[in-house]
N, C-alpha and C positions, 0 to 999 in steps of 0.2 A: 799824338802822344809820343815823346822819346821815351824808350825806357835806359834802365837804371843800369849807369858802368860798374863793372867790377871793381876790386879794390885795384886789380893786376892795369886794367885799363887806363884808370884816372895817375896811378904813379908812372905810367910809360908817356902819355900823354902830358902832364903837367914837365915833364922832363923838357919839354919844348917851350916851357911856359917859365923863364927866369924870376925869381920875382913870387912867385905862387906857391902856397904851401895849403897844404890840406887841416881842416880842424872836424872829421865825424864829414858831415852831410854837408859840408861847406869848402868851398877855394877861396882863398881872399890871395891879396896883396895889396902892399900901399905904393904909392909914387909919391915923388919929392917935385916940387913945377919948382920952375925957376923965379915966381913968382905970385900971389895971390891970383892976379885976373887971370894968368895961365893957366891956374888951377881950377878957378870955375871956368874957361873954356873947355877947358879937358872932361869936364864933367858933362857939360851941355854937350859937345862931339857923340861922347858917352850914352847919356839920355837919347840921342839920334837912333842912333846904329840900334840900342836895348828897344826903342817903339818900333823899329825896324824887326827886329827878330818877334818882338812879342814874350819879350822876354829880358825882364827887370832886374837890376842889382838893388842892394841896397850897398849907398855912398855914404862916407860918411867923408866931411872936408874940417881939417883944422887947420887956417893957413894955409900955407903951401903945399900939407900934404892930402890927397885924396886916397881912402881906401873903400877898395871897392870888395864886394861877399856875393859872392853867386853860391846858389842852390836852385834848385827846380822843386820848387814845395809841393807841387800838385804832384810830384810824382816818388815824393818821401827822399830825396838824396839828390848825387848829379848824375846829369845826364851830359848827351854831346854839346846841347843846350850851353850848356855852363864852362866848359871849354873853347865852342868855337868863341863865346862874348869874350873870355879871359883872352883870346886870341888880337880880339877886335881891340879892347882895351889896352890892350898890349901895344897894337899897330900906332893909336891913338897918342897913349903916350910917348911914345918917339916922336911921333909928328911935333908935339908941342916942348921937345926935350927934357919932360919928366921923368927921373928915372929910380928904379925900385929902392925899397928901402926907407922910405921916409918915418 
């Protein structure tokens, strides 16, 4: 079980996270793909790395843009959980030249 960052943690941390804004018990951000299959690759990448952690976003894709919402629901907020993925999804969308904002 990770537990639950402070409020001080998650705003020092998402500071490294472009892109990522806080809403209560949630980080999201959108990306803009250069194109539709871009954007469902970036998802599928995505889906990887989260069955990797064991640890699931919920996506949401309309065209080009994908947004992705991490929380840690078993543990009522976020944890490191939700960070290092914003991190991964982060690395992810570079790779396919998605970039925030969408």
């Amino acid at each position: 079980m990770s537990r639950l960052l402070t409020d001080e943690e998650i705003e020092r941390q998402l500071g490294d996270l472009p892109g990522w804004t806080r809403d209560g018990d949630e980080i999201s951000a959108s990306y803009e793909a250069p194109d539709f299959p871009t954007a469902i690759r970036l998802v599928d990448e995505v889906a990887i790395e989260a069955e990797d952690m064991g640890h699931h976003p919920d996506i949401d894709i309309r065209w080009r843009t994908v947004k992705f919402v991490l929380s840690t629901h078993s543990e009522g907020g976020l944890t490191q959980l939700d960070v290092e993925l914003a991190h991964r999804v982060a690395q992810a969308s570079t790779r396919f030249g998605a970039t925030t904002g969408g």
